[in-house]
GUDO-50403 format. One record per residue (C-alpha): residue in three letters; x, y, z. Coordinates in steps of 0.1 Angstrom, whole numbers, plus 5000, padded with zeros to 4 digits. Example, Ala and Ser with C-alpha at 12.3 -4.5 7.8 and 13.67 -1.06 7.14 Angstrom:
<pts>
ALA512349555078SER513749895071
</pts>
This chain:
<pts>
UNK814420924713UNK816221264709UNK817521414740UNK819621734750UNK822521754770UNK823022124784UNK826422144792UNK829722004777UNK832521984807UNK833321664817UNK830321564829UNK828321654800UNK830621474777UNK830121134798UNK826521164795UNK826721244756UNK828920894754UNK826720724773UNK823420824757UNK825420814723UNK825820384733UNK822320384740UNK821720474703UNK819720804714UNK820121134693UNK821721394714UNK821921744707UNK824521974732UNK823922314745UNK827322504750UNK829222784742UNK832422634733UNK833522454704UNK832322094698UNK833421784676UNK831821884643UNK830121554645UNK828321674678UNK824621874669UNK825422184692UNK823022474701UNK824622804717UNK820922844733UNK818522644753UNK815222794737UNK816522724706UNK817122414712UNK814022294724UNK812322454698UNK814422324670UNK815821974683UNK812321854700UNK813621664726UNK811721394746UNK814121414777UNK816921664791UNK820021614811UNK821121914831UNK824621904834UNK826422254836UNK828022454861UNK825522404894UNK825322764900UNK823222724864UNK821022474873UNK817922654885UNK818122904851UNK818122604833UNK815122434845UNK813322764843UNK814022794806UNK813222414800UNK809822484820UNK809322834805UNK809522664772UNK806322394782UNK808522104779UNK806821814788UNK809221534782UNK811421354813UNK814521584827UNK817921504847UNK819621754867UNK823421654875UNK823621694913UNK823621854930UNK820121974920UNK821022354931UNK824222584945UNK821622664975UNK818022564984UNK815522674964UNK812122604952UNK811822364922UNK810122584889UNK806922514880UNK806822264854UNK804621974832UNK807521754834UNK806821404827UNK809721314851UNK812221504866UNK815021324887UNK818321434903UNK821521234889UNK822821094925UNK823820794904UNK825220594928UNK822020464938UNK822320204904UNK825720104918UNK825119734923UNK826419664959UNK824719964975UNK821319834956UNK822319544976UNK822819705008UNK819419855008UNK817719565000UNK819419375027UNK818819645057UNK815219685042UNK814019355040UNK815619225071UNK814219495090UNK817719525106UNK818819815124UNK822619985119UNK824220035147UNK827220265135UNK827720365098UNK831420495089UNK831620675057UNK834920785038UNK835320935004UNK838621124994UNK840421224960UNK843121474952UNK841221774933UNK844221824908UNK843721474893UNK839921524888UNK839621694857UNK842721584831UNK841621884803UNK841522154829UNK843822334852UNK841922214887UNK841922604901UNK839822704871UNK837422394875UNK833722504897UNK834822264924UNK837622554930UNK835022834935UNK832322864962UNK830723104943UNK830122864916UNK828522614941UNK831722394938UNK833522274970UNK833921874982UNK830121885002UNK828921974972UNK830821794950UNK830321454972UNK827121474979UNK826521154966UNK827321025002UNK824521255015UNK821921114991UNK822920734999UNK822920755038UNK819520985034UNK818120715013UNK819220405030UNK819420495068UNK816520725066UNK816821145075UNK818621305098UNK817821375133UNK820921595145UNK823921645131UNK827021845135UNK830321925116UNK834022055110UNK834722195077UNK837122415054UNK839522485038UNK842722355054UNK845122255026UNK847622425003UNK845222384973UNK844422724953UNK841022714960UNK838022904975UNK835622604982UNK835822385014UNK838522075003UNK837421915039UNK834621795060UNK833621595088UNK830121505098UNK828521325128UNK824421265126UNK821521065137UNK819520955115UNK816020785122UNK817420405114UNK820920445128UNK822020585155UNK825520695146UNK826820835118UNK830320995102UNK830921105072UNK834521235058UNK834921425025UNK837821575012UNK839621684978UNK843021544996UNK843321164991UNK846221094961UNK845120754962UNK841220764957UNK839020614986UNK835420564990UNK834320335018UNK831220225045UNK831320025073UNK828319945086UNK827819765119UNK824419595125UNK823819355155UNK824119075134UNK826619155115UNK829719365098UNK829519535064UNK832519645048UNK832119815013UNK834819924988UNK833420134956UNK836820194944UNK837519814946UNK833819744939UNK833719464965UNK831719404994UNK832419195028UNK829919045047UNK831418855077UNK833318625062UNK831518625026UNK833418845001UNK831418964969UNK832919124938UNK831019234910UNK832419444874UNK831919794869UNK833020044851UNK833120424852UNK830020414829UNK828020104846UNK825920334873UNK825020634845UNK824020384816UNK821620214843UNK820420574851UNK819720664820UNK818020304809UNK815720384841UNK814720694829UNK814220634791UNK812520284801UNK809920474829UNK811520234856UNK813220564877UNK811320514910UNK815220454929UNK816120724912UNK816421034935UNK813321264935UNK813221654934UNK811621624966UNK814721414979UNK817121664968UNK815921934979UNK815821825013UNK819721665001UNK820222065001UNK818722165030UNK820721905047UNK824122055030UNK822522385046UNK822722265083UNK825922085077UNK827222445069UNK825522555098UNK826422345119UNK830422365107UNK830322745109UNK828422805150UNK830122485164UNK826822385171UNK824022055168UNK821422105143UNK818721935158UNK815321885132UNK812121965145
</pts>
């Protein structure tokens, strides 16, 4: 399989590793300077045409996104594409395509334990009663190659900022606990970091299987957090993905990832044909329309109710 990564910041270079381990032949779109062992294109048609790929990763700056998959669709490509998330800076209508697949890289959804928690709530039939979310890093630290005020997460113009940035707790709450009903929120930018984007936000929602729901982002945390609680009627869930560990009463299970784990399974999914967890177009898209009434919401002091 030959594939193309458009993109080479640093989550273009993970994906090239990754795919590299899988023994697939990648090819990068980018305009900087590459390893000369790296087969580098300055231009997407070009690409296509010359490299004949049978399956794209999407991974530069999300402003770029929808240009990209116009190109790849412009171009007849009829292999199986991967947009980094989040699928678009704003919502928009997905190109016309004869895509094979096309799937949006919310790869937390291969992370073991939250596989696990979906299976449980699902085939239990059990309903959440409260679900606390948390997920904070300092911004600075993200990136170790690049001055964190020149990164897109810096600039709202470039669809950076932490709702964007952390959507990967929309997509997971969206896919296990259903959509959203209302919601409301607080956010900004409150800090002293040299930035343009929101580094903060605070969200409270109904979704159709629970109830209540809060979300925290930020850029802030110096020492990394990602957490959910989850109270059921039966039972507490308490999961760490930092720590990777998840408590169930009194049961504590463990399991070994690393940084790479959730993104190899992603990509095995998708070369294999197995990406049915993967998330959909369709589920991104509304993903961004929810990130729209967050904004809303955050910006008229108000409840978004969906009709």
């Amino acid at each position: 399989m030959k594939a193309i990564v458009v993109g080479y910041g640093s989550i273009g270079k993970r994906h090239v590793r990754v795919l590299n381990d899988l023994g697939v032949n990648v090819a990068v779109v980018s305009g900087q300077e590459l390893p000369t062992e790296i087969t580098k294109f300055s231009d997407l048609k070009n690409a296509i045409k010359n490299w004949e790929p049978g399956y794209i990763i999407v991974a530069n700056k999300t402003h770029e996104h929808y240009n990209s998959l116009r190109i790849i669709s412009e171009e007849d490509f009829k292999g199986k594409v991967l947009v980094e998330k989040p699928l678009f800076d704003k919502v928009n209508d997905i190109p016309p395509n004869n895509f094979s697949d096309l799937k949006i890289a919310y790869n937390l959804r291969s992370h073991p334990l939250l596989k696990k928690i979906k299976t449980i709530l699902d085939g239990n039939k059990k309903s959440a009663i409260s679900v606390n979310v948390y997920v904070g890093s300092y911004l600075p630290g993200w990136r170790q190659d690049m001055d964190y005020k020149n990164s897109y997460s810096a600039s709202k113009e470039m669809g950076g900022g932490v709702l964007r940035d952390l959507s990967h707790e929309l997509d997971y709450i969206l896919w296990i606990f259903g959509p959203w009903k209302k919601l409301t929120a607080l956010s900004g930018h409150f800090s002293n970091l040299q930035i343009n984007s929101d580094d903060a936000v605070s969200i409270l929602m109904e979704t159709t299987r629970c109830p209540l729901v809060s979300i925290h982002l930020n850029y802030l945390d110096r020492r990394p957090r990602r957490e959910i609680l989850i109270n059921t009627n039966e039972e507490t869930i308490k999961l760490d993905l930092i720590a990777n560990i998840m408590e169930i009463g009194g049961d504590k299970t463990e399991v070994s990832v690393d940084r790479d784990f959730t993104y190899k399974e992603e990509h095995l999914a998708m070369l294999n044909g197995d990406s049915e967890d993967i998330c959909s177009a369709e589920e991104a898209c509304f993903t961004l329309t929810t990130i729209a009434a967050i904004e809303k919401a955050s910006e008229s002091k108000i409840w978004i109710q969906r009709t």
